[in-house]
N, C-alpha and C positions, 0 to 999 in steps of 0.2 A: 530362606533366611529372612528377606522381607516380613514375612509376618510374625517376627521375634524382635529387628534387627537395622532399622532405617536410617539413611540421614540423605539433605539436602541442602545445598547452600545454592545465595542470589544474590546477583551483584545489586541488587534496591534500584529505585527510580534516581540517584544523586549519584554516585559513584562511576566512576568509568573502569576504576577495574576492580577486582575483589581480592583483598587478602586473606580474606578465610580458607581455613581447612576443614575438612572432619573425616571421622574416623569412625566405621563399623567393618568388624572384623570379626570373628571366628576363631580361634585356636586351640591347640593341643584336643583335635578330634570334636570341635563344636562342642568343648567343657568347659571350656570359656569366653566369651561375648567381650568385645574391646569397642568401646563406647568415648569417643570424645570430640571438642570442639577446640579450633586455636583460631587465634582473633591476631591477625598480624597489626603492627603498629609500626610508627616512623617513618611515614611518607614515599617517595620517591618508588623503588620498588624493595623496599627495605620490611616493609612490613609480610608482602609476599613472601619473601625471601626465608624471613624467620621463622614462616608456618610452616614452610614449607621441610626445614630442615627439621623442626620440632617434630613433626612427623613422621618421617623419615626415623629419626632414632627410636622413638617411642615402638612402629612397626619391627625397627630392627630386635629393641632392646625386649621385647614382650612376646618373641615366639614361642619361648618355653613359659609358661608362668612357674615361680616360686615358692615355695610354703609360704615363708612373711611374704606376702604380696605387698602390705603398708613399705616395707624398705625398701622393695622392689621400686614401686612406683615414685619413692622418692629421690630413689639414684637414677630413673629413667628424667626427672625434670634437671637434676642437676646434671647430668649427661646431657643434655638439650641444649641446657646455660652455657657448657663449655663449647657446643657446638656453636652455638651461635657465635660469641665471644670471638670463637676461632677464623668466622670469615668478617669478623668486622674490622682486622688486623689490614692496616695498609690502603682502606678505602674509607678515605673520607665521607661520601656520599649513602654509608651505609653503617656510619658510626651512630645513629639513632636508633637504630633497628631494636626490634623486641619484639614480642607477642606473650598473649595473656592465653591460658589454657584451662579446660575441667575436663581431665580424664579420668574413667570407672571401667573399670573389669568386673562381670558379673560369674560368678562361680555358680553356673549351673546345676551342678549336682547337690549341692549344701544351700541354695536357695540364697545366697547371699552376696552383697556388694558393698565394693572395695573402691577408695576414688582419691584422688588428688587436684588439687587445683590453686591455680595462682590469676589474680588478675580479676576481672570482671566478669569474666563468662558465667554461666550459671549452670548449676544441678539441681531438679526439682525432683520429686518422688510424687507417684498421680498414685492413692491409695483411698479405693472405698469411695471415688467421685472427689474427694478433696485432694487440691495441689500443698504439698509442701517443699517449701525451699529452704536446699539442702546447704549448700556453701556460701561463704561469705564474701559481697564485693568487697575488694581491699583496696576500697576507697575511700576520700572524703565523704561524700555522699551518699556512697552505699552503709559506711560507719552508722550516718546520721541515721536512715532508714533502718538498717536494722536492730537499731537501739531504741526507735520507734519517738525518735523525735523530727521526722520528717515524715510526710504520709508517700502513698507508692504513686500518686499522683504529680505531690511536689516534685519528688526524687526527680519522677521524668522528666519535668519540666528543668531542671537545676542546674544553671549555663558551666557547674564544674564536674557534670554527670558522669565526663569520658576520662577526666585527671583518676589516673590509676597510679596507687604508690609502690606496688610491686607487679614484675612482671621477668618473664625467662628473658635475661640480655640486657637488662639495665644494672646489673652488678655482679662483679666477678664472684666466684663463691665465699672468697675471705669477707666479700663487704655484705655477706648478706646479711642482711637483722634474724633470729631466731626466735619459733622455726616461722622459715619464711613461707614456707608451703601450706599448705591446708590439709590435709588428710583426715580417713575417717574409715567408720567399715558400719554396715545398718544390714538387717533383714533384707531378701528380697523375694516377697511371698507371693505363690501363683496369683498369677492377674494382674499381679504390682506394676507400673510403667515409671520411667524413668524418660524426665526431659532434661537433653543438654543443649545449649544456643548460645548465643553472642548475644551481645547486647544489642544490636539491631531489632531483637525481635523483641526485648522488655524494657528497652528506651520507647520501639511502638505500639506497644500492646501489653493492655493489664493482665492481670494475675485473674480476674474471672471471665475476660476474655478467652484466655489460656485454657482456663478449665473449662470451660461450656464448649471450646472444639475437641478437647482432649474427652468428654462426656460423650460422644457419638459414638453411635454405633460402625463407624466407618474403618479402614483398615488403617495399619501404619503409614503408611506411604498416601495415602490422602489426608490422614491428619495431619502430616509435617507438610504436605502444599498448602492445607488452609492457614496455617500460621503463618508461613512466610508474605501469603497473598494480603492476609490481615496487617502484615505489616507493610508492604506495600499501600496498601491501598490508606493508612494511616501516614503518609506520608515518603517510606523508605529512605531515608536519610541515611542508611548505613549498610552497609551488605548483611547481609541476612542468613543465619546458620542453624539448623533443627537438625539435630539425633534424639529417635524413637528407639525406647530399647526394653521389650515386654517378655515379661516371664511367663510363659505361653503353656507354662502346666494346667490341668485342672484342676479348680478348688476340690478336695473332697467335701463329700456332699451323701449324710446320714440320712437314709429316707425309710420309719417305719411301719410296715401294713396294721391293720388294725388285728390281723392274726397273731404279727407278733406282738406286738405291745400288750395282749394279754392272754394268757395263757392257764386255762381252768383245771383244775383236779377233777379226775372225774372219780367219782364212788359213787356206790352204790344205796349204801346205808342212806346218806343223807340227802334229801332234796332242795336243799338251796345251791348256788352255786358256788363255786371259790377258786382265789386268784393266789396263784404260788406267791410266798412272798418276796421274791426279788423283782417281781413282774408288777408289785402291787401299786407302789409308789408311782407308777406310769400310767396304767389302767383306767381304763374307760370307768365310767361311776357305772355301777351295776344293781337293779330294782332287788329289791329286799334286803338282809342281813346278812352277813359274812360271817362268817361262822370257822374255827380251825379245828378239825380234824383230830380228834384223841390221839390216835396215833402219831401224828404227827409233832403234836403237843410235846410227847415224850420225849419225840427223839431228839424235839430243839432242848428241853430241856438237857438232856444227856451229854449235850456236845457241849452248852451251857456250863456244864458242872465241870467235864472235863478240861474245859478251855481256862478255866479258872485254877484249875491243881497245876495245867502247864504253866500258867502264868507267875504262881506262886514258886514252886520250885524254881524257875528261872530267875524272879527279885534275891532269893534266897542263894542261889550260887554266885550272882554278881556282887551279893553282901558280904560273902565271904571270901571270895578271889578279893575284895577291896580289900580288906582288915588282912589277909597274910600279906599281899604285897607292901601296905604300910608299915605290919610290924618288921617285916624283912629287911624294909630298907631304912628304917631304922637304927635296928640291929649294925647294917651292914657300912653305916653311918658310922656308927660308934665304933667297932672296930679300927675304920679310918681316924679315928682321933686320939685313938690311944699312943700312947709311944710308942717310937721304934717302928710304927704301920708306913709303907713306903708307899705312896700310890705311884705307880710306874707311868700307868700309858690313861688318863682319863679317857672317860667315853665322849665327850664333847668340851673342849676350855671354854670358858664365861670370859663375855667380853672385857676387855679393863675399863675404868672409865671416859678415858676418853674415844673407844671405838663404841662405847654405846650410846655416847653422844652422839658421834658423828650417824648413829643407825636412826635412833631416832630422829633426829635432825632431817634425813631422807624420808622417813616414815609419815612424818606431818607436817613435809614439804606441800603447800597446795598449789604452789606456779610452779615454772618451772627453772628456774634457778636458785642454786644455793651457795651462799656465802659464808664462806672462810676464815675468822678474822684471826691472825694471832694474839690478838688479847683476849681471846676465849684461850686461843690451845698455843698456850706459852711455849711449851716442851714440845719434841718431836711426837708424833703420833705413832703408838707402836702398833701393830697390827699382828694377830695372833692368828687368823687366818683372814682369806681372801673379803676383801668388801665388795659386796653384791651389789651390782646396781640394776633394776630389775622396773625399768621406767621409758616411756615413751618417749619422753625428748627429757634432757638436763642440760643444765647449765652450770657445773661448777666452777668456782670465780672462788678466789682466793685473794684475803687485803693482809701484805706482810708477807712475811718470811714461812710457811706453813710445811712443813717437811713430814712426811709418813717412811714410817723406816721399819722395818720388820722386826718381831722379836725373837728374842737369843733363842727360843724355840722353835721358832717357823721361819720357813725359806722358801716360801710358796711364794703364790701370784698375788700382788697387792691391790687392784682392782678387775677384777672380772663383771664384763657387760654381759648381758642377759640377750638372746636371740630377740627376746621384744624390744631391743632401744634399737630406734628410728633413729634417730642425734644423737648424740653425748660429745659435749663441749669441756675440756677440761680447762683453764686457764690458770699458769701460775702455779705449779705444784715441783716439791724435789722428793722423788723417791727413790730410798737408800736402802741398799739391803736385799734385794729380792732373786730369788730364781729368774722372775717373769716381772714385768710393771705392767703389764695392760693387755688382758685378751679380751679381743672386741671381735662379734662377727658381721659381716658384710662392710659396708661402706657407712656405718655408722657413727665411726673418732672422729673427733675435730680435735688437735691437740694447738694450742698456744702459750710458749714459754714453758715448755716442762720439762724439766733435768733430769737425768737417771744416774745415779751412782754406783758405781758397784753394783749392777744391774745385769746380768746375763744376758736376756732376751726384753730389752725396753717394750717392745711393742710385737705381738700375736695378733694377727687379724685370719678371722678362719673362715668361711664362707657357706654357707647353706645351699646343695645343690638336690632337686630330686632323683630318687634315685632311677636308673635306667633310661637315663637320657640323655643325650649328645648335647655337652658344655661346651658353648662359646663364647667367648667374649674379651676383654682386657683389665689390667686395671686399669686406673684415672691417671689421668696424667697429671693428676698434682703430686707432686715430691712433697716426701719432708726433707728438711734441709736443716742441719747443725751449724749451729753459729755460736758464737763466745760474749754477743747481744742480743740483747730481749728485742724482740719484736715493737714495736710501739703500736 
């Protein structure tokens, strides 16, 4: 596994103990590669502490991988938060605690990587001899740098380099800002390498530092020593964390002899030489004239002619399948508008106006929250069927009184989430009338302030398991809880 699969951490030349962790791990049959760094914080042994449980669930939470892996790994961070949270109850001396993390699952078979991250630590992609950096510090300083108003030199030097403004344990889940996490999912093409580290090692060491050890021809496991020892020897002012993690397929690789790249007709009749023509455009240049074959003349023509009747006859039947189906439906138009025509069961209802505001509205959403106001949508919103939400994270927020209530013809579900929502935040909403208010799957509602009236089943949450495989686990231990006041 080494030579796929590395990591190494060091306490630096300052520090007397280290609170980093990391993570190289293997799962579900060596089909997937678990790849990450946690950087503890908060002094005393507190920061220890918190890498330590971080890890700990992440190992637990990631034996099986998931279809969405993205939701996966972002119920594995907020599982982390709660953990932490959990032992900072009752000790004072551990009420600081946190750690900042960059975890990636690499999917083996589909060549592809999946990753999440909070905090400082970094994810790089080494592709083709160039480093690129993958996540973002969710810092002051790292803001600056990556917006390119601070250079990578300044950054390191930058006495608020370490002030990180989010990280696992510094806020219960209700107070997190959205979304608080990082997530993401990129290629991961044979050869690709993957750097993950604390900032110990790119507070001491640059980005073409990085690449010029990452450029050797040496294995995993003496690349992550020379980086660590580079940061050492640049001073070590912070414990020091490298995971190496290489997709160790072989590039394929098209190699043609000069046999095959061209390939001659041979006859008899003529004495120059000739090169078939699928082989021509490749072909070596060859001394004298090229000449084509009478016979063969014909038969391109022949195929030539024929290809042209097929082609013809088929514009010709799709011009006439168009013109029945329009006069048809037509026709079948007009009879509906006649009197006395009863349309019983349409084939699809058209939205009313105001559900196709509200679709649109979603549509050419470009952040991710959307706002509600009842001085757009005075009247309750009637919903005809289910509203799709089909989005990576939202935010819906409502200003006023805004009410969605079903119509006299539909008793269905009034919003349905999409297996791709990572978050969806509802806030402020009363829906009246449904069968169902909310089918969501995995750990992706956040609901604040939302009423259900006459409501069946307020809340469905379903779960995406793979198939044939031994499920465990809980839910979250956060409740929802009814009350008769709004939250503030």
């Amino acid at each position: 596994m080494a030579d796929r699969l590395f990591g190494i951490t060091d306490t630096g030349r300052v520090r007397a103990n280290n609170e980093d962790e990391f993570i190289t791990q293997e799962v579900m049959h060596n089909k997937f590669m678990i790849a990450g760094v946690i950087d503890g914080v908060g002094g005393y042994a507190g920061g220890e502490i918190a890498a330590a449980l971080t890890k700990e669930v992440i190992l637990r939470e990631l034996e099986t991988i998931e279809p969405d892996l993205i939701s996966q790994l972002s119920r594995v961070f907020y599982l982390a938060n709660e953990e932490i949270a959990t032992h900072k109850k009752g000790d004072l001396e551990l009420m600081d605690m946190a750690c900042v993390a960059t975890l990636a699952v690499i999917d083996r078979q589909n060549n592809l990587l999946h990753y999440v991250h909070v905090g400082d630590t970094r994810l790089y992609l080494f592709r083709d001899h160039s480093l690129v950096k993958i996540s973002h510090d969710q810092s002051f300083v790292g803001f600056l740098e990556d917006s390119g108003r601070l250079t990578e030199e300044a950054a390191m030097q930058h006495p608020k380099r370490n002030q990180i403004n989010q990280a696992l344990g510094l806020a219960s889940r209700m107070g997190m800002t959205d979304p608080y996490f990082e997530t993401g999912s990129s290629p991961f093409l044979p050869d690709d390498l993957i750097l993950l580290c604390s900032d110990g090692l790119t507070d001491m060491v640059d980005a073409a530092l990085i690449t010029a050890v990452l450029n050797g021809p040496e294995t995993l496991a003496v690349k992550a020593a020379r980086l660590v020892e580079e940061a050492n020897l640049a001073g070590g002012k912070d414990n020091v964390t490298v995971v190496l993690a290489k997709n160790d397929k072989v590039r394929a690789s098209y190699e043609f002899s000069k046999s095959e790249r061209v390939k001659p007709i041979v006859a008899s009749a003529v004495a120059e030489p000739y090169v078939a023509a699928e082989s021509y455009a490749t072909a070596e240049p060859l001394k004298g004239s090229v000449k084509a074959l009478p016979e063969q003349n014909a038969v391109q023509q022949k195929r030539g002619k024929g290809l042209i009747i097929l082609l013809t006859a088929l514009c010709l039947l799709f011009l006439g399948t168009t013109i029945w189906l329009f006069l048809y439906h037509t026709a079948e138009g007009t009879k509906l508008e006649q009197p006395g025509t009863v349309l019983v069961t349409p084939v699809k209802p058209g939205l009313n106006p105001q559900e196709k505001k509200i679709s649109d509205m979603l549509l050419s959403l470009k952040g991710d929250t959307l706002l509600l106001a009842d001085t757009v949508f005075k009247v309750p919103v009637r919903l005809s069927q289910a509203l799709s939400i089909d989005r990576d994270t939202l935010i819906l927020k409502t200003k006023g009184n805004i009410v969605f209530q079903s119509d006299p013809a539909y008793k269905g579900t009034a919003l349905i989430l999409s297996p791709k929502c990572k978050y969806v935040k509802i806030d402020q909403l009363l829906l009246e009338n449904f069968e169902t208010g909310i089918v969501s799957y995995n750990n992706a509602l956040d609901l604040k302030n939302i009423r259900f009236n006459k409501v069946n089943y307020p809340v469905q949450v379903r779960f995406v398991f793979p198939d044939q495989f031994y499920v465990n686990g809980r839910l979250s231990k956060r409740n929802y809880a009814a009350d008769s006041l709004a939250k503030k």
